[in-house]
N, C-alpha and C positions, 0 to 999 in steps of 0.2 A: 473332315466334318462337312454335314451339308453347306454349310455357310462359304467353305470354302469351294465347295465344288459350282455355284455358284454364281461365284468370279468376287465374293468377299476373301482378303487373305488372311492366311491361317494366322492363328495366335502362336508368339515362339513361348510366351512365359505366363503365369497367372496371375490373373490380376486380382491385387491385393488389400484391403480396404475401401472397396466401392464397391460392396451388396447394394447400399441403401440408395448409391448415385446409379447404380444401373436398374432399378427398379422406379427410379423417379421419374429418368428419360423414357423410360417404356412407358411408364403410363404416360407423360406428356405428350407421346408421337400416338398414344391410343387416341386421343384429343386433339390432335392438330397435326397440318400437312408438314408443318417448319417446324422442327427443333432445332435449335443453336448450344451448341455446347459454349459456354464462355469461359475462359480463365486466363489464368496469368502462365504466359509460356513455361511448360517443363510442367506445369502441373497434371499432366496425363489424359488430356483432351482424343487426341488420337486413340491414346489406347483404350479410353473408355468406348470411344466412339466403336470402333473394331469389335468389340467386347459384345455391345447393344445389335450389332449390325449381325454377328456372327448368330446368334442366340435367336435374334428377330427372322433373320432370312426365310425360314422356312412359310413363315405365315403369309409373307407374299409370293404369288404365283411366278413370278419373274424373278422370284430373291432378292440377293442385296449386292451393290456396286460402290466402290469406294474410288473416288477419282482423286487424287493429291495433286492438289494446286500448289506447294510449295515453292516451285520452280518457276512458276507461272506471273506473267508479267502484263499480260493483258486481255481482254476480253474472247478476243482469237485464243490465247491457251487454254481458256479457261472451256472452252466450246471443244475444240480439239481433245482437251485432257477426259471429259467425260464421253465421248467420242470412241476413244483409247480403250475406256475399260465395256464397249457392250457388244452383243455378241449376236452379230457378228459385228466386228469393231468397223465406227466409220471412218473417214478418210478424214486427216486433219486440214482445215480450210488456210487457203492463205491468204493473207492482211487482204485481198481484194474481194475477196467473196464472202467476210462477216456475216453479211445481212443471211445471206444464202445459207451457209452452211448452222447460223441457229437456227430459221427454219427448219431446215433437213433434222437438227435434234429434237425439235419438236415433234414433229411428223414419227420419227422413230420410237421416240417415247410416248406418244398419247395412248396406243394401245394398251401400254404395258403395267402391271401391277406391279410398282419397284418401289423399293427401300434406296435412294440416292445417297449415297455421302460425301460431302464437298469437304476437303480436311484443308484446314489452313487457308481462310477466306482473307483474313486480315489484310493481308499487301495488295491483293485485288479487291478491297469489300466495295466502291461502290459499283463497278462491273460484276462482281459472286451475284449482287441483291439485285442489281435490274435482270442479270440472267436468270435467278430462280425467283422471281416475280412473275417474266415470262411461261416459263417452265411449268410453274404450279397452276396458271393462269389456262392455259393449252392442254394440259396434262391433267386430268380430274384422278387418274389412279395414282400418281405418284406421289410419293413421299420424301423428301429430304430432311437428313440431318445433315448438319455445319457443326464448324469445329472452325473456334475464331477469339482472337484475341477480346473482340468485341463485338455486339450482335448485329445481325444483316439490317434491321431496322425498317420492316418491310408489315403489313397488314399480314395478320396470323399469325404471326410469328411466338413460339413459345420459347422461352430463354432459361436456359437450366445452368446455373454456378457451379464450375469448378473448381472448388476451393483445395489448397493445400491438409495433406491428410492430418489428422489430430495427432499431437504427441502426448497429450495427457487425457485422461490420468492413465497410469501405465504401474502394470505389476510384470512378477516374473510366471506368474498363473494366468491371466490375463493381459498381453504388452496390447497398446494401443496400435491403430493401426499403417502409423509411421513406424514403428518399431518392429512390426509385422515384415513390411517392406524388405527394410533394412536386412535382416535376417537372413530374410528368403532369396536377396541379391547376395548377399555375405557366401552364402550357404552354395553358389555357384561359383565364386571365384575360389573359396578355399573348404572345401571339402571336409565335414564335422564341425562347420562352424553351428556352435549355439548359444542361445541367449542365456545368462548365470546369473546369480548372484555380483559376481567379480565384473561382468561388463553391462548389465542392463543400465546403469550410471551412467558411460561414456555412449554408449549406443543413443539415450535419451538425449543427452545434450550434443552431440552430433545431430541428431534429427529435429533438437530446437535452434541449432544455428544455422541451417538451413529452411527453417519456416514450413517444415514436413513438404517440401516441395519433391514429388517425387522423382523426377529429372536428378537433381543434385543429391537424395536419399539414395539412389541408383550408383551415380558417380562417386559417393564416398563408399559405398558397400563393396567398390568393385577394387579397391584397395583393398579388404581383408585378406587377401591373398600374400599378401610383403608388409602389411602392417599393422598393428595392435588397435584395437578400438581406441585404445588411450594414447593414440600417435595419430590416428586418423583427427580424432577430435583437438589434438593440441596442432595439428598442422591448418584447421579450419579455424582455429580461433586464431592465427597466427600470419595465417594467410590463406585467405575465406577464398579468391580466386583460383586458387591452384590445383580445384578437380577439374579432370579433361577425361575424355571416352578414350576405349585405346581400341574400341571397335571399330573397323574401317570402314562397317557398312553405316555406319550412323552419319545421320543428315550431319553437314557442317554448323547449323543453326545449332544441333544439338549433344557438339563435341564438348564446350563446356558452360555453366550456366552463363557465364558472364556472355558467350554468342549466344546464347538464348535471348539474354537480356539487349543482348547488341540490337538486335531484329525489330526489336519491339519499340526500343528509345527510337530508331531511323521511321519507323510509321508514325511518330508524334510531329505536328506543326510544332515552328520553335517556339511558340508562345508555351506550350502546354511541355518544351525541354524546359524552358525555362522556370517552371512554377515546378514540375519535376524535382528539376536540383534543387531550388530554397524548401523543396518540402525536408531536403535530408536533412535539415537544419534540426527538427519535429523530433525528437525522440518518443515520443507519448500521442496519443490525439490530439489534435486539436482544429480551429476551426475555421472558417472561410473568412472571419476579419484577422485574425492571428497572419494568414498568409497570406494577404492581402496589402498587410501592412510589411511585411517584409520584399514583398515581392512589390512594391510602388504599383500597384496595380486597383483596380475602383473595385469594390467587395461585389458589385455585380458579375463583372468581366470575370471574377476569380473566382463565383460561385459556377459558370459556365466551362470553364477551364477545368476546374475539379470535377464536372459531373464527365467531362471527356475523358478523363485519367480512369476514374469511375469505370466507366463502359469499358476504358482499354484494357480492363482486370489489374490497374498499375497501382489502385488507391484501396485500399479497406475504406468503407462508410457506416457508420453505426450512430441511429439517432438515441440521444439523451439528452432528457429535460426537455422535451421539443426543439434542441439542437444541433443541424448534425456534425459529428465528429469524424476526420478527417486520419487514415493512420497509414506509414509503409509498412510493407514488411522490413524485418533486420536486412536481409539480401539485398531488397529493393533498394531501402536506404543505402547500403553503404557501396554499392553501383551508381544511385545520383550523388552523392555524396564527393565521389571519386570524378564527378564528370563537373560539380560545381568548383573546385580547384582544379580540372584541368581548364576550364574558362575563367580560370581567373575572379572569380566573384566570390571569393568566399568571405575576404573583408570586408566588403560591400555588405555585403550579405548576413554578417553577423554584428555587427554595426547597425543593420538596422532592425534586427532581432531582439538587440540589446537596450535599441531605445523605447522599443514596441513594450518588452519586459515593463519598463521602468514605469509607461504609462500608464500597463494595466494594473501595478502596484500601487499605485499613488490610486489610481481609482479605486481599487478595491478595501483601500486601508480606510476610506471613508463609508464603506457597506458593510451589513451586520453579517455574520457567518452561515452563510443556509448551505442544503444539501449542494447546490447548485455550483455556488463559489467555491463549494471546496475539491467538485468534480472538475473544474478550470482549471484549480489550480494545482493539484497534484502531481500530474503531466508537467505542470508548466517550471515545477522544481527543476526536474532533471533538466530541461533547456535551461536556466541558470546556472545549475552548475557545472554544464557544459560550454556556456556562452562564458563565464566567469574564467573558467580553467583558458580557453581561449585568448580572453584577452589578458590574463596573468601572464602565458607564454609569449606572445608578442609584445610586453612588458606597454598595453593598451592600461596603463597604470590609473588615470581619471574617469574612463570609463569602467574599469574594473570596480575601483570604490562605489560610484556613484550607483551603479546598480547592485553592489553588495548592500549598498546600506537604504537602498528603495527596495528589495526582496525580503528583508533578512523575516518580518512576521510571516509568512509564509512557513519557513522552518518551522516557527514559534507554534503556529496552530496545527501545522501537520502532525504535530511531536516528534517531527526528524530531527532533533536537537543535534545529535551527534555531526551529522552532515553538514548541517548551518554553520558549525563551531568548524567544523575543516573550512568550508569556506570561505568565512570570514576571515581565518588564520593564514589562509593562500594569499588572501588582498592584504593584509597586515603586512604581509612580508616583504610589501613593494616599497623601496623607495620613492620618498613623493613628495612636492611642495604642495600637493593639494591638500591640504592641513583639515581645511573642514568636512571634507568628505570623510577623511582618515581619523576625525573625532568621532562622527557620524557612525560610520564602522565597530569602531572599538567601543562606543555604549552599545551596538547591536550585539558584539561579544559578549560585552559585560551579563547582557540581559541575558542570554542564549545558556551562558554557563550559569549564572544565579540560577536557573532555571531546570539548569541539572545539578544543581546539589554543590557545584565546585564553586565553592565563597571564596577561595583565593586568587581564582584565576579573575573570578568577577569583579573583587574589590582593587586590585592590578588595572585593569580594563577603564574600571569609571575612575581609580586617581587619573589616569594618565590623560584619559578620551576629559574629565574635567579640567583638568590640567592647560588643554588644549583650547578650549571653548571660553575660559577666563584670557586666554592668552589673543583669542580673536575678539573678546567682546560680544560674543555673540547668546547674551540675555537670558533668550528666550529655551534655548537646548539645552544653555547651562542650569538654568530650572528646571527641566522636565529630569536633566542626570543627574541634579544633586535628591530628586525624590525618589529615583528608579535606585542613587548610593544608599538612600535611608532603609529599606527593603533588607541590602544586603547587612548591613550594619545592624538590624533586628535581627535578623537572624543567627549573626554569628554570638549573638548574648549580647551585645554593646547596646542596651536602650536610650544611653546617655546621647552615644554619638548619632547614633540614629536620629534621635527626637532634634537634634545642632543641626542634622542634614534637613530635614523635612520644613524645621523654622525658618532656616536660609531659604530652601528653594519657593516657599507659601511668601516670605518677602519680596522676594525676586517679581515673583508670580505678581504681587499685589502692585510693586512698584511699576509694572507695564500694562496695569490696568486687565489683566489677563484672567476674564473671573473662569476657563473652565482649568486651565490649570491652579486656579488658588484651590478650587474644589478636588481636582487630584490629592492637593495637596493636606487639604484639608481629611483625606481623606487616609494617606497616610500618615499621619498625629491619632487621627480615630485609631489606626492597626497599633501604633506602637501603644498609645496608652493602655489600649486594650491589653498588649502585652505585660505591659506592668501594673495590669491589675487595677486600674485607675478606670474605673467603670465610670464614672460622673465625667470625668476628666473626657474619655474615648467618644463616650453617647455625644457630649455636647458637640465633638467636631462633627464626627460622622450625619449628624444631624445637620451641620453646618452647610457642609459637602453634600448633602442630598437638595437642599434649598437650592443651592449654587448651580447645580447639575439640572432641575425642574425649572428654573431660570432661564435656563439658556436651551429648555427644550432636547434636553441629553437622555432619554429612555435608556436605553443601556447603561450609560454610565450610574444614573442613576439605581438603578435595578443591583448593580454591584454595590452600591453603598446598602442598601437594604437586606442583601445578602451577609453584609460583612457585621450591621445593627443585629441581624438572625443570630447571627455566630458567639456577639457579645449576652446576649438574652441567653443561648443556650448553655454559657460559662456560667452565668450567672444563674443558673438554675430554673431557670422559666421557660421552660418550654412551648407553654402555649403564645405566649407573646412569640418566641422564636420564629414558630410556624406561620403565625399572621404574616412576619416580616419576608417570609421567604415565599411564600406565598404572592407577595405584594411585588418580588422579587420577578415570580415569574409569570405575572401578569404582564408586567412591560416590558419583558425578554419576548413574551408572544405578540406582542403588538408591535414590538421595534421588528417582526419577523427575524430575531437574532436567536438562532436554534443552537447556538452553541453557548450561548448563555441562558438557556433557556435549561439547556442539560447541568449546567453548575448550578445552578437555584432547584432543580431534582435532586440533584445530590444532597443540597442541603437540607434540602426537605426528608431525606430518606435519613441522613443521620438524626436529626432531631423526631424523628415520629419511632428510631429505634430506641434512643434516650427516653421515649414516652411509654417503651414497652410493645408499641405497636410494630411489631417484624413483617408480620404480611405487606401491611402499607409501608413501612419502608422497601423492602424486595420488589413490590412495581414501582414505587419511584426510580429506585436505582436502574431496575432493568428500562424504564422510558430514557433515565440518563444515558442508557448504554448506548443505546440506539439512535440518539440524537447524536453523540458523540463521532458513533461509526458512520454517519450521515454526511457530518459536515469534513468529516475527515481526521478527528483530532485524536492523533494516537495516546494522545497523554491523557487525555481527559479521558477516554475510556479506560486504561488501564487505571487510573485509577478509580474507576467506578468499577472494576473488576473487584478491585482490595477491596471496597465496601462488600459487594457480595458476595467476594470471600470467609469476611466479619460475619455477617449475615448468617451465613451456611454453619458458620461455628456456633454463634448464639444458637441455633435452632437446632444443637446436636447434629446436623446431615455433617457429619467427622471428612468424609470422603468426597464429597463436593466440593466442602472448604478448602480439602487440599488442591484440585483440578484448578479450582478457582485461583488459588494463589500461583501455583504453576502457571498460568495463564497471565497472570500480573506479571510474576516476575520475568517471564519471558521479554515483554513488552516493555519493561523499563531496562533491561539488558540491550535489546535493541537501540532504544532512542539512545543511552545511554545517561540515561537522568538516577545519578546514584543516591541521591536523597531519598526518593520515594522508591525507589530498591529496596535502600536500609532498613525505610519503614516497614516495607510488606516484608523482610525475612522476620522482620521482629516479632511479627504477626504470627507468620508461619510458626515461628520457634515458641511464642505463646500456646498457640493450639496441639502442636505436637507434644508440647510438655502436660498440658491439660489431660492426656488420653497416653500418657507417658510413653510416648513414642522418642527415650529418653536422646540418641543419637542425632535425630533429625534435629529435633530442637538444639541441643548442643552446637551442630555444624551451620545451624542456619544465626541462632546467635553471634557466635565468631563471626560470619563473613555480614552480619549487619554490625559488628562494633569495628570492625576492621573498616568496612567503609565511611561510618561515623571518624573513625581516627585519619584514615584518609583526608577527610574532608574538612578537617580541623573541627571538627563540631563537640568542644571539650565536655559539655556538659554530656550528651549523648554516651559517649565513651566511659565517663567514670561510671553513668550508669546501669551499663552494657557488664563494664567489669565489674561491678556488685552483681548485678545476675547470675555471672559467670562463677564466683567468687562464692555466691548460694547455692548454684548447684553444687558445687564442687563438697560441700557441705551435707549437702541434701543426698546425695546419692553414692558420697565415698568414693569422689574421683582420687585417683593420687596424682603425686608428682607432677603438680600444678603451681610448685610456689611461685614460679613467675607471674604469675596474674597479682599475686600478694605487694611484690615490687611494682609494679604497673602500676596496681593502684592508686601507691602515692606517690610516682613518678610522672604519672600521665601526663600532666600539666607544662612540665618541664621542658621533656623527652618523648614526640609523638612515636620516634625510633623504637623505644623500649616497650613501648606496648604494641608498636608491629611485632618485634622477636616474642613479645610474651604470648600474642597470639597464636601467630605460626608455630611455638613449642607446644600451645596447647593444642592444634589439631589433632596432634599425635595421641592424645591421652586415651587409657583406656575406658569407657564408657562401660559400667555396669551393668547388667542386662535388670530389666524390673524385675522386682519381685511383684504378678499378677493378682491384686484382688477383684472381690465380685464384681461385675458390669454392670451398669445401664444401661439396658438397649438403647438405641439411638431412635427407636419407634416409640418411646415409654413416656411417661408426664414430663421428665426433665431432661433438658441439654445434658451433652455429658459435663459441660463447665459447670449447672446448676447441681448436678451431682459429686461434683468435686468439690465446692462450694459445703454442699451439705454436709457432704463426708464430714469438714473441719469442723463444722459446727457441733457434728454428733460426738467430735475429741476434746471440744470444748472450748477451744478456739473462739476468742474477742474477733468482731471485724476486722480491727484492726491486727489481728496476729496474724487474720485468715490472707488480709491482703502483703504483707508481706511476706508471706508464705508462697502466696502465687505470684507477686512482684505485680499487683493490679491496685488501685485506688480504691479504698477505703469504700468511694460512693459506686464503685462498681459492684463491690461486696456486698452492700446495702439492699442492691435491684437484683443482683442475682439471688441471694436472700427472698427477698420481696415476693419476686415472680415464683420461687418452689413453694411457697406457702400460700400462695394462690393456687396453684395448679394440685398443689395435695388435699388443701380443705383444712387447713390445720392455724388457729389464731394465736399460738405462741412458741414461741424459739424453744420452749420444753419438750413442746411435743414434736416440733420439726428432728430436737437433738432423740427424741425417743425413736422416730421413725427410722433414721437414720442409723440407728442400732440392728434397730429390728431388721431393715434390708443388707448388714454385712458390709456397709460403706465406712463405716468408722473407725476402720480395723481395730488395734488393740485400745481406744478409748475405752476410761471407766466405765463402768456400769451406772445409768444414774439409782438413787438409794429408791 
């Protein structure tokens, strides 16, 4: 190629996912004398450069010269080496004639129209950058490119990133262009390799355990010759150092990544090794006081040290919220990682990770939820329950607690329930005299599981964690845990014992003069009453606990008592007061800037404006709840704003949305592992499908919400789950279901016997419908408002209608209501006539 003839040398392979970086460098050398290749060794620096140079050559008259400084150790080599490659080649100078012989490079190159390449500046950079300061300075035609860990840092200089290739997103029609890579090395080592169905999986996660770094994407391809994608990839996650080059001509830096990485750690002053290793601590971004404080260093000194790492290509930096965030690569990390236990620091070192943890908890438990806090904290989970598992294994038992039970809301707001509940379970499992921490702990439990549906693990948790706190005397926690027991104690049906917890813990509270806990407290007497229906009785605490809470200057807390007034208003049929309250709700959710209670007071708002009829305006309440939700990070609180406009999509006939929508929930409460509001959404789902007689779905989806109800002891749920189940079977001519018949009256007894009775009914066969006439889903009525009607037109009482659908009587009423608004029709005769007339009624009388 001309490039080569030139004195650029030839390309041996093509280069693969850098169209866009080889057209970035050309224009930027269009625009300036200095371009700087930067990146992180192994990322393809050299060969891009080559690539640029080969391509470029002809447009200067003198071509292009690539000089490799790799070897080169000082200012003399670096004079000498580009010396080396020009033609006619000059004579290399020795250590006594420096000054002389850059001169003479001068003087040889002023005339000449040249494309320079300086490869590998890094271990000479401040000698590379006073030479081609020189250079460009004397030399008005020439041009340099560099190729360097970090940039020359010199007047003109244009600096172009060389980032590791993308691994996503990636098809088998489309592979990204790590996958590209991969392939096309594969593809020389073993002959008919190609990307399939069966390996684009392992080829993917091969090139995301290497961080699409092409160096190491090279060195695992070059194994497909003796090993399977699904052996490459289990020997990298197994032992991530153990690709090596078997090519003889390859430089020794880049025999395997770890002497890649070798090169680079020996060019860092040890201040900058040092901030290095406590970064692998990081699993996630984070930011210059985070390592600051682990690293005993002044957040100046370390915003300086970080911007070095920065330039050395050693740091990912990405600003959010106007702060910037700090990240390794996986490689990177577990190369510092490997070098902070081989110096010993790694207890040092998480010790003080662990106490740094503890302080941003404590501070953050006293700030309201915004987008911000929840971007801190996200990342900062996984370094918990990495710093946790840590100090579980060095059986680090008081500090293990103490930061289990200063993180555990963290869990709580992300909706990682599941995760939290391991972690807490790993500290539980320590033997300890440290007794308050380990109460401390087990009410974090307690809350974690109440909070996924599991009332027995949780009512276990607060006997024991109270049990503990009466045993230290210690007042003030044992208040907050006998109201956080009253909670679970509502929920499981017990409102006697509940209302016994909530009384104790409001005395307690009162006895230490403690007015915002009497107002928690107060506040749950307001939920239970509410629960038993004692409206006078609920309003006047709740009312109590709102004074108590604007007392003591609590917006938020407050804001929840007004939410929870909304909720009792909307039981009781009033709607519009409901909405005042929720409304009132999220006014001082916007004032306290608390965006995640701002998104529960939307919620509420969206249910009570659907109870009014109004869909549209509930639908943007719910979707501003979604989005608050996704904001501050709370997986729970959006999935269940998903179930609402799930609800939503089915009131309004879209059949098909509904279900995306539920699919979408239930994923999300699978995840977190919050089985309560699982139950809930399949019940949903099995409502809707049964509505639009989609008779299977509904069937399967009811079973596995009564199964989890019966899981979860939740007695009342279950027997009601088994009459549904017990109606269809009715409804539709299942057979050989009588187990559900024993279930029935056994339930109570034997949660056992309505496991088997379930699981026997999986197997049942399911009757295909028989299809009557439709309702478009485009037409005046939901399909529920036409299933509705249908009953009516057979003549069917409300009351028959809702037993029929297993829906509340006042649901029957509104769906009622709303077809005979929407038809123009002012009596049930002629809603029952129409309803003839359209073929919904099937064999209903005629009326006379």
């Amino acid at each position: 190629m001309e490039g080569h003839e030139a004195g650029t040398p030839a390309t041996r392979t093509s280069l693969i996912g850098r169209e866009a970086d080889v057209q970035a460098v050309s224009d930027a050398l269009s625009s300036s004398r200095l371009v700087t290749l930067a990146g992180l060794g192994g990322a393809g620096k050299t060969r891009l450069a080559v690539e640029v140079a080969c391509r470029l050559a002809p447009a200067y008259r003198d071509g292009a010269r690539i000089a490799e400084l790799d070897s080169v150790t000082s200012a003399t080599g670096i004079v000498a080496a580009i010396l080396a490659t020009l033609d006619p080649p000059g004579s290399p100078a020795g250590p006594a004639a420096d000054e002389a012989a850059a001169a003479r490079l001068v003087a040889l190159l002023r005339p000449r129209q040249l494309l320079l390449t300086l490869d590998n500046c890094e271990q000479v950079l401040p000698d590379a950058a006073a030479l081609t300061d020189r250079l460009l300075g004397g030399c008005p035609q020439l041009t340099v490119l560099a190729t360097s860990r970090e940039p020359l840092r010199i007047s003109g200089e244009a600096v172009v990133a060389v980032d590791p290739l993308p691994v996503a997103p990636s098809s088998l029609r489309h592979p990204a262009p790590a996958i590209r890579l991969f392939v096309a090395r594969a593809a020389t080592s073993h002959r008919g390799f190609e990307l399939s169905e069966d390996n684009l999986g392992h080829v993917a996660a091969i090139c995301q355990l290497v961080d699409g770094i092409p160096l190491a994407i090279e060195l695992a391809a070059a194994r497909a010759g003796h090993l399977s994608t699904a052996e490459i990839r289990d020997r990298l996650l197994h032992h991530p150092g153990s690709l090596a080059s078997r090519d003889p001509t390859a430089s020794e830096r880049h025999r395997t990544l770890t002497a890649t990485l070798d090169w680079s750690y020996r060019l860092l002053t040890s201040e900058e090794q040092r901030v290095l290793r406590r970064l692998s601590l990081f699993l996630g971004a984070t930011t210059a006081a985070d390592v600051a404080a682990v690293c005993g260093l002044s957040e100046l000194d370390t915003h300086e040290l970080l911007a070095g790492l920065c330039e050395k290509s050693l740091l990912v930096v990405a600003t959010r919220d106007g702060v910037s965030h700090y990240r390794l690569l996986d490689t990177v990390r577990a190369y510092a990682h490997h070098h902070l236990e081989g110096a010993g620091e790694l207890e040092t070192a998480r010790r003080e990770q662990a106490r740094w943890l503890i302080t941003c908890a404590q501070r953050r438990a006293c700030e309201p939820a915004t987008r911000a806090t929840a971007a801190t904290t996200a990342p900062e989970l996984d370094d918990v329950a990495a710093t946790v598992a840590w100090a579980v294994a060095g059986r680090h038992t008081e500090l293990a607690l103490e930061l289990a039970s200063a993180t555990w809301r963290a869990w709580e707001q992300s909706g990682r329930h599941a995760e939290g509940r391991h972690v807490l379970s790993e500290v539980l499992g320590l033997a300890t005299d440290a007794r308050l921490h380990r109460a401390r702990v087990r009410i974090a439990a307690a809350h974690l599981a109440f909070l996924a549906g599991d009332l027995a693990t949780a009512g276990e948790q607060y006997t024991q964690g109270l049990e503990e706190f009466r045993e230290l005397g210690n007042e003030d926690e044992l208040a907050t845990a006998l109201n956080g027991f009253a909670m679970v104690r509502l929920f499981e049906g017990d409102t006697a014992a509940a209302r016994a917890l909530a009384e104790e813990a409001l005395t307690r509270f009162q006895d230490q003069d403690n007015a915002g806990g009497s107002a928690f407290a107060q506040t749950s007497l307001g939920m239970i009453e509410k629960h038993a229906r004692h409206a006078v009785a609920a309003e006047s605490h709740l009312l109590e606990a709102l004074q108590g809470f604007r007392r003591l200057g609590l917006g938020r807390e407050a804001a929840s008592v007004l939410d929870t007034l909304g909720n009792l208003a909307a039981d009781l049929g009033q709607p519009a007061r409901a909405h005042r309250f929720y409304e009132g709700a999220l006014q001082l959710q916007r004032q306290a800037g608390d965006a995640r209670g701002a998104a529960l007071s939307l919620n509420s708002l969206c249910l009570v404006a659907q109870q009014r009829g109004n869909l549209d305006g509930a639908w943007e309440a719910a979707e501003a709840a979604r989005q608050l939700f996704a904001e501050v990070g709370d997986r729970a609180g959006e999935a269940a704003t998903l179930n609402n406009l799930a609800n939503l999509a089915a009131e309004r006939g879209q059949v098909r949305r509904a279900m995306e929508l539920y699919g979408e929930c239930l994923q999300a409460f699978r995840e977190m592992g919050d089985a309560r509001r699982l139950a809930t959404a399949l019940h949903n789902l099995a409502d809707l499908a049964r509505s639009v007689d989609e008779r299977q779905l509904s069937w399967d989806c009811l079973l596995d919400a009564t199964s989890l109800w019966n899981r979860l002891g939740r007695t009342g749920d279950v027997h009601a789950g088994l009459g549904e189940l017990r109606g269809l079977t009715a409804a539709w001519g299942v057979a050989d279901v009588s187990s559900l018949e024993r279930a029935a009256t056994e339930a109570e007894s034997d949660p056992a016997i309505v496991a088997r009775a379930l699981e026997s009914a999986r197997w049942a066969a399911i009757p295909a419908p028989i299809r009557s006439p439709e309702v478009s889903g485009d037409g005046p009525l939901t399909a529920r408002e036409a299933q509705v009607v249908g009953l009516v037109g057979r003549g069917l009482t409300n009351a028959e209608i809702a037993g029929e659908l297993f829906i509340s009587e006042r649901t029957v009423e509104s769906h009622v209501s709303h077809a005979r608004q929407k038809l123009g029709v002012d009596s049930r005769t002629k809603l029952t006539r129409w309803a003839l007339e359209q073929g919904l009624a099937g064999d209903a009388v005629a009326l006379p």
